[in-house]
C-alpha angles and dihedrals in degrees: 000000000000109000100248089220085054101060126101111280114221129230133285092235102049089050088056086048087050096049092042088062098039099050112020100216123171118227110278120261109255121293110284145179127241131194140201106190096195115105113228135192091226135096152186124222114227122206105264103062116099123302144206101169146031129196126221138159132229087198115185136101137285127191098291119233121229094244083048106120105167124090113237128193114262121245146046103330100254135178116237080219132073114239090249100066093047099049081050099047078058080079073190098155085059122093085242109049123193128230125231119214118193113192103213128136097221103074090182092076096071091090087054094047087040089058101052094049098057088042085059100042084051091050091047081044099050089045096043123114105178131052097234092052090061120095142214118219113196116190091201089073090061120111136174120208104203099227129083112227116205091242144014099247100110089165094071104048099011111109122281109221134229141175130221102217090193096051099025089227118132133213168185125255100193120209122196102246114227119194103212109092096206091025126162130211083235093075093057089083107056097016093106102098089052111102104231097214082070096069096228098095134080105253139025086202086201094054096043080052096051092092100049091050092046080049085056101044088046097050103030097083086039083059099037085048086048103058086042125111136202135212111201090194085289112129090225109055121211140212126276122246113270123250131205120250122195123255126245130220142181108220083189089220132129101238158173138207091207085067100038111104122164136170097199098239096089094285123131136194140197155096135287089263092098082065094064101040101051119059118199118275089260146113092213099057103130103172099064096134106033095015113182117243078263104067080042096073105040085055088050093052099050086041083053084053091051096056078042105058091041114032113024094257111165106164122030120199098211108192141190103237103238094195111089096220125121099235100072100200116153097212086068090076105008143038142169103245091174130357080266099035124087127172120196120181130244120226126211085224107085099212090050080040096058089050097053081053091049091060095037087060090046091057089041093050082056103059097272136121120238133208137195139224133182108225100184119184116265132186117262114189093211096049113098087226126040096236130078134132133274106228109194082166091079101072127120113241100203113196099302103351129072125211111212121188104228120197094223133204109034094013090070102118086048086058113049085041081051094048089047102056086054086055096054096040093049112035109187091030129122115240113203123177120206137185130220142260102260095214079048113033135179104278118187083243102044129031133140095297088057083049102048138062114187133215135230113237100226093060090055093044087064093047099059089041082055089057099041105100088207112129087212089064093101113165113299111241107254119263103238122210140188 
């Protein structure tokens, strides 16, 4: 059977044309800002804080077992990454190195995926000509989570992280992943006959369930730590220091990673996406599939509530996706490099260009600093026109380096210019390009950000404690943040 991941991707105009038919949805009202003038001692943690993790799938198929009852995607198991950005993202040759967690059912496969890893950081080794272009694999920083997701875009359903400055503890706000990129809370009722590997249906139910199961893999030993008791050569033993877990939350939203942008400081970012896929906590809502700008922005303040609520958010930058594609995720033309930093893409087309413009001047109208970056349109073989968007937006800036997708031969002017606005917006940072998969390439709708989930450190840095068996490991003091 035909690798669903494999297949040809369609347009991006006939999937606006698709989502325009299935949902009915009316263009958004203009970008907007709204507050929530009430301090809270939550918050949410943006991208580019410090990291000790970061979670990707090897989604595919294995022969199923009888008492299987999950749904796995068909075909060969297959990063959404190539090798070389996750032996980089190791950062192993760093003081602080970062774990890499792959969710897949099959443990077993980790020799295999160890392997290939040290086959590819011998082949960059071997072609290298400068020092700073070798890298360093090392096999210790490999983790199976024992689950298979239906898809490789941790970003969209992986946790979103937060941080309780009164306990210390840190911890997950879960969102419910839907699959449908320009989704509307119409299709939940009569999407049940839509294969969701297809990417055309509400849910991938594995993928929703990702977080949960990376939640599980993070806190059992820290359960099993916790019940455990030592004796010290003592005849009575006694317990084991305790050991923080994080806490887990339902933010009750339908949600997406993709659109999903924070500075850490109690700012949010993202389209108006959010509007169409969350319907109001009542029973009377009558404008789910086609809702006014009205109904809008009732559902934007009680999803404002909700962040809120959750996650400390106190100002959300709600903005009209200028893009024209289907999928309505804000890290394909902007991004929070720092809690003041803010890039924005350029488009070669001068009426989506004037839009970007419009947003850049919003943020900067807000006290931030925007960049710019050129995103031309590039060719993608698998790609049913020759024309989508390079989205160097959609990089993974990891503790001090930044990862940025490049389009290669014939886009090399775009690049360098790319790699050099990331240099001027991040002194001190680490720019790294890298090239795609070619069985997976840089799309102007998917890139490595859409295939990554970082993190904290912090967060890493318990887990392992919680799996350490020494007496002298007592409850580290909070970290406290502003």
């Amino acid at each position: 059977m035909e690798h669903y991941l494999e297949k040809k991707r369609p347009s991006n105009k006939a999937l606006v044309k698709e989502f325009l038919e299935k949902t009915l949805c009316k263009i958004p009202p203009k970008s907007k800002i709204y507050k929530k003038n009430v301090k809270s001692h939550v918050r949410a943690i943006a991208e580019f804080e410090e990291m000790g993790g970061v979670l990707i799938a090897y989604p595919g198929t294995i022969s199923r077992r009888k008492e299987h009852i999950q749904l796995p995607p068909f075909g060969p198991r297959s990063f959404g990454i190539p090798n070389e950005l996750i032996i980089r993202m190791q950062q192993a040759d760093t003081k602080k190195p970062v774990h890499i967690f792959i969710m897949c059912a099959n443990t077993s496969e980790k020799a295999n995926i160890v392997k290939d890893l040290e086959v590819t950081a011998q082949e960059i080794n071997a072609a290298a000509t400068k020092k700073e272009e070798k890298v360093t694999f090392d096999a210790n920083l490999i983790h199976l989570v024992p689950w298979d997701t239906d898809s490789y875009w941790t970003r969209d359903y992986g946790p979103w992280w937060i941080y309780n400055n009164k306990t210390g503890h840190y911890g997950i706000a879960k969102h419910l992943y839907t699959s449908l990129g320009g989704g509307s809370v119409g299709l939940v009722e009569g999407a049940e006959d839509v294969n969701p590997r297809e990417g055309s249906g509400i849910f991938r139910p594995n993928d929703d369930y990702g977080a949960d199961k990376f939640a599980d893999y993070l806190n059992e030993p820290i359960r099993k730590r916790n019940k455990a008791k030592w004796s010290n050569g003592k005849a009575n033993p006694s317990e084991l220091p305790h050991i923080k877990s994080n806490n887990w939350f339902n933010t009750g939203l339908l949600e997406v990673g993709g659109n999903y942008m924070v500075n850490g400081a109690g700012v949010i970012a993202s389209s108006y996406l959010v509007a169409t896929q969350n319907e109001l906590p009542s029973a009377k809502e009558e404008e789910l599939t086609h809702p006014s700008r009205v109904t809008i922005h009732k559902r934007m303040e009680y999803i404002l509530d909700q962040f809120h609520r959750f996650m400390g958010i106190h100002k959300y930058h709600v903005l009209t996706d200028p893009s024209g594609t289907y999928i309505g995720h804000i890290d394909c033309w902007g991004k929070f490099l720092s809690e003041k930093k803010v890039l924005i893409a350029k488009s070669q087309d001068p009426q989506i260009n004037k839009a970007y413009d419009y947003i850049a001047k919003t943020f900067a109208d807000d006290g931030f600093t925007p960049y710019r970056v050129m995103c031309p349109n590039r060719y993608v073989p698998v790609a049913s026109e020759p024309a989508t968007t390079a989205a160097y937006t959609n990089s993974l800036i990891l503790n001090n380096y930044v990862y940025v997708p490049i389009c290669g031969k014939g886009y090399e002017k775009y690049d360098n210019d790319a790699i050099q606005v990331y240099k001027n917006a991040l002194p001190g940072y680490t720019v790294v390009p890298i090239k795609e998969k070619p069985s997976h390439p840089w799309l102007g709708t998917d890139a490595m950000h859409c295939r990554t989930r970082a993190i904290p450190r912090e967060v890493i840095q318990r887990w392992l404690d919680s799996q350490n068996p020494k007496i002298e490991l007592v409850q580290r003091e909070p970290v406290l943040m502003n």
